[in-house]
N, C-alpha and C positions, 0 to 999 in steps of 0.2 A: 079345646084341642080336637084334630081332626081323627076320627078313630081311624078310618080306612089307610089314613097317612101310617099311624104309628103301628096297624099292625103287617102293614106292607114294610115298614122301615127295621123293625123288630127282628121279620122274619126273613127280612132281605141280610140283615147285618150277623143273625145267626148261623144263615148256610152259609156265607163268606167266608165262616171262623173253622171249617169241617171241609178235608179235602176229603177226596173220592178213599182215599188210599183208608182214611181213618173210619171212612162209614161202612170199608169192606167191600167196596166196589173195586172193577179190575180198571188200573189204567186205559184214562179213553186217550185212541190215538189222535195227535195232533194238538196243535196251540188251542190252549183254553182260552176265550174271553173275558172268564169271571172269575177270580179269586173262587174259592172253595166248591161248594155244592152246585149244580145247576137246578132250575126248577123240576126240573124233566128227573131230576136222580132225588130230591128229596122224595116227590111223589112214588116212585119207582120204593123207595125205602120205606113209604107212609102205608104204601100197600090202596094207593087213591089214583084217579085219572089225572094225568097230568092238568088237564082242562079245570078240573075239580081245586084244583093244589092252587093253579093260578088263581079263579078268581077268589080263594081261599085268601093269597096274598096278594090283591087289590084292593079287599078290606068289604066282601062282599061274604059276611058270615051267617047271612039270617037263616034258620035252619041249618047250621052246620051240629054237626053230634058231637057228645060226648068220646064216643068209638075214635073217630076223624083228630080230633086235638089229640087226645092222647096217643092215638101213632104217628101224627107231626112230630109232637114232643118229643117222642122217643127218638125219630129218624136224625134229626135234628141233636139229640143229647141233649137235652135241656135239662135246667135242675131244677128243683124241688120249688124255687123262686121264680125262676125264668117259667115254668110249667103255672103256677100260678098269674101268673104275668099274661101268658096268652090265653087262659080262660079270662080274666079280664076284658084283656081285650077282645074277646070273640062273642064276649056275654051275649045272651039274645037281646032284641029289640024291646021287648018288653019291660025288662030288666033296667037297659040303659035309660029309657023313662023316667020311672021309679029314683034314678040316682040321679036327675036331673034337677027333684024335687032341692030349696034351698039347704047346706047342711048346720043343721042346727046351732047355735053357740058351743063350744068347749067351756064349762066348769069345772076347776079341781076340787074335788071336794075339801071336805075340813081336815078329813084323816089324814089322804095324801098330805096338807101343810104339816100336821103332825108329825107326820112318818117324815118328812124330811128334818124336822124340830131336833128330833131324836140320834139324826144320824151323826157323827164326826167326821164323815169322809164326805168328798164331793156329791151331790145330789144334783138331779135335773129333771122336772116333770117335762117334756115334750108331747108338744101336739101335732096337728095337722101341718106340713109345707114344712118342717123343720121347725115351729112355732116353738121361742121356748115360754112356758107357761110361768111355771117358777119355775125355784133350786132354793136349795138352801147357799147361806154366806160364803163357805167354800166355795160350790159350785158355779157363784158368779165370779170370785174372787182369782179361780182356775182358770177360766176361758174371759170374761167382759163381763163389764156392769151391764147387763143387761136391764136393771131394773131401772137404771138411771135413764136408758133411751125409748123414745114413742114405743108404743106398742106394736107399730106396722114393724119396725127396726130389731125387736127382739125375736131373730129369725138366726138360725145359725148357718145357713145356708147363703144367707148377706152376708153375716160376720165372711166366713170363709174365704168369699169371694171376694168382696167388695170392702172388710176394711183392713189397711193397712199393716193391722198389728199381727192377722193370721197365717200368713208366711212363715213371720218370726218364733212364732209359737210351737207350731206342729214341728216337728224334727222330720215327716217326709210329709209336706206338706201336698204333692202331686197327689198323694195317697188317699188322702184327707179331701181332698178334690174330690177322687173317682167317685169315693166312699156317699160321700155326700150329693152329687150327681144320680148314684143308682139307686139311691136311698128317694129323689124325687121320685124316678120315673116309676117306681113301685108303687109312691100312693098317685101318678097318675093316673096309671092303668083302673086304678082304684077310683077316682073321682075327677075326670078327665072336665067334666064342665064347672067345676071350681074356678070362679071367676075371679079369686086372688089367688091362685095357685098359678093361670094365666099373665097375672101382672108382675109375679115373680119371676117366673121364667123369661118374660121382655125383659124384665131389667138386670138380671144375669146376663142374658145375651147380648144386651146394648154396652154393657159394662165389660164383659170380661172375655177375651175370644177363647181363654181357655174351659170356659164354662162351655160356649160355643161348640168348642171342637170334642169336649168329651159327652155332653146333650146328643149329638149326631151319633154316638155310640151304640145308642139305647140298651146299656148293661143296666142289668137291676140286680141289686143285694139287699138281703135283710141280715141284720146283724142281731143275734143274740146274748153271745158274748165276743170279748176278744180283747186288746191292747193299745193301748195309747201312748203314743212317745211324744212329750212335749219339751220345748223348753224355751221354760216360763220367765219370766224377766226379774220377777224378785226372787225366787230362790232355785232357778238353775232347773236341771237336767230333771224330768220324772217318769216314769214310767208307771201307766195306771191300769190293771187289770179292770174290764168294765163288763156289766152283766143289764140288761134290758128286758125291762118286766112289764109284760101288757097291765093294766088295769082293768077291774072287773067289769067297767058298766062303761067304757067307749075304747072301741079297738085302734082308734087314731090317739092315743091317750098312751105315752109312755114313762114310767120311772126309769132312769139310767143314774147308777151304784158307782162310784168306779174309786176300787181302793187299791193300795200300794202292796207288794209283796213285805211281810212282817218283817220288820228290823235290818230293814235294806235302805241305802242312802234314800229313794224316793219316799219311803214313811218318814225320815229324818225328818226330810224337807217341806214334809205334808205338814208334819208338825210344828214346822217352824214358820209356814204359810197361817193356819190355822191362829196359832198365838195373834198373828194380824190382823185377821179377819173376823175375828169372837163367833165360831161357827155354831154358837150356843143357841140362838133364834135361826129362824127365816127371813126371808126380806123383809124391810119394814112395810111395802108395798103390798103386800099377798095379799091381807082382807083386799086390799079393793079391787085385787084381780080376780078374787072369787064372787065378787059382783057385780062387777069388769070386763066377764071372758073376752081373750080373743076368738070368733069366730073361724 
């Protein structure tokens, strides 16, 4: 991926979203040509020369400071996400080298299988590009057999897009979209020369114009916690509170929990999913994905 492209396109799509009036500037007279900020008034807000601002968002960052992003950020109102997002992308040259290097296999360890073994409610280790790694029996049983398809295939960001039964599933599934979208462009910024992170993103684009048209966005979100509304084909309506726990030894490595509010129709149904699914093991597959990774 082109860095200079996404952090001219990032930074272009951010002041679009901030008119003059909300950054505290006085109405300028006469027809605007740009939706939101000009570059001339981010700058002017960054406390930078506009010359500086520009080739800032040309994607010309080599010696740019620490000082200089964090008063874009601010000018801009970025969040905590989106601010990490443009150090990313502005990382030094040296740095983007360094990440250049191939990135290692993904391993789940033996415990993660464990810790899912143990659980009764939906489980899901995720990796790198939306990769799912495992999950325990619910948590294929919840969203697709994933264990049943190639291993390029066990990707929930395909599921999403790409297979038919995800629409049906998600109760806003638009939502489920963005979510899933800004959740890429987070680990791009992150590992931008990921050569199947590349091959995913062609075949979303080729596939789906709605992937298309929310990719052109460049929002980024990280979720820690929050809400799932599905509804699931064999037992109806659910709603899943879900919670997202980095792993200790790879940061692209995540467990995601997601359980039902207690003694509410969605636990009913949890329970009555479960009875089907014997969420008593893990997939029969793990051992050989723990010698197996996807990359």
């Amino acid at each position: 991926m082109d860095r200079s492209t996404e952090i001219r396109e990032f930074l272009r799509t951010r002041r679009a979203r901030i008119t003059p009036e909300q950054a505290g500037l006085a109405p300028h007279p006469g027809a605007r040509r740009v939706p939101g900020l000009r570059r001339e008034e981010v700058a002017q807000l960054a406390g930078v020369s506009v010359d500086y601002y520009i080739r800032l968002e040309r994607g010309r960052t080599q010696g740019v400071s620490e000082t200089v992003l964090q008063a874009v950020a601010r000018a801009l109102r970025l969040d905590d996400t989106e601010r990490a997002h443009l150090f990313d992308l502005a990382q030094p040259t040296a740095t983007r080298a360094h990440r250049k290097r191939p990135l290692a296999p993904q391993r789940v360890r033996p415990a993660l299988y464990r810790a899912l073994d143990s659980l009764s409610v939906p489980a899901i280790i995720q990796g790198r590009r939306m990769d799912v790694l495992a999950a325990n029996r619910l948590g294929y049983a919840l969203f697709a057999d994933f264990q049943a398809r190639p291993h390029r295939d066990r990707n929930f960001a395909r599921f999403v897009f790409l297979d038919e039964a995800a629409p049906s599933l998600y109760a806003d599934w638009e939502k489920a979209a963005g979510d899933t979208v800004a959740t890429l462009r987070l680990y791009a910024g992150r590992h931008p020369d990921d050569p199947q992170l590349t091959e995913l993103i062609g075949e979303l684009s080729l596939h789906s114009d709605t992937f298309r048209r929310m990719w052109a966005d460049h929002d980024v979100r990280a979720h820690a916690t929050g809400t799932k509304r599905l509804q699931h084909p064999l037992v109806g309506d659910l709603t899943l509170d879900y919670v997202v726990l980095a792993t200790e030894d790879d940061p692209d490595q995540t467990l995601i929990i997601l359980t039902p509010e207690p003694a509410s129709p969605s636990a009913d149904a949890l329970d009555i999913l479960a009875s089907w699914t014997n969420t008593s093991t893990t997939a029969p597959d793990a051992p050989e994905q723990t010698h197996n990774p996807t990359s």
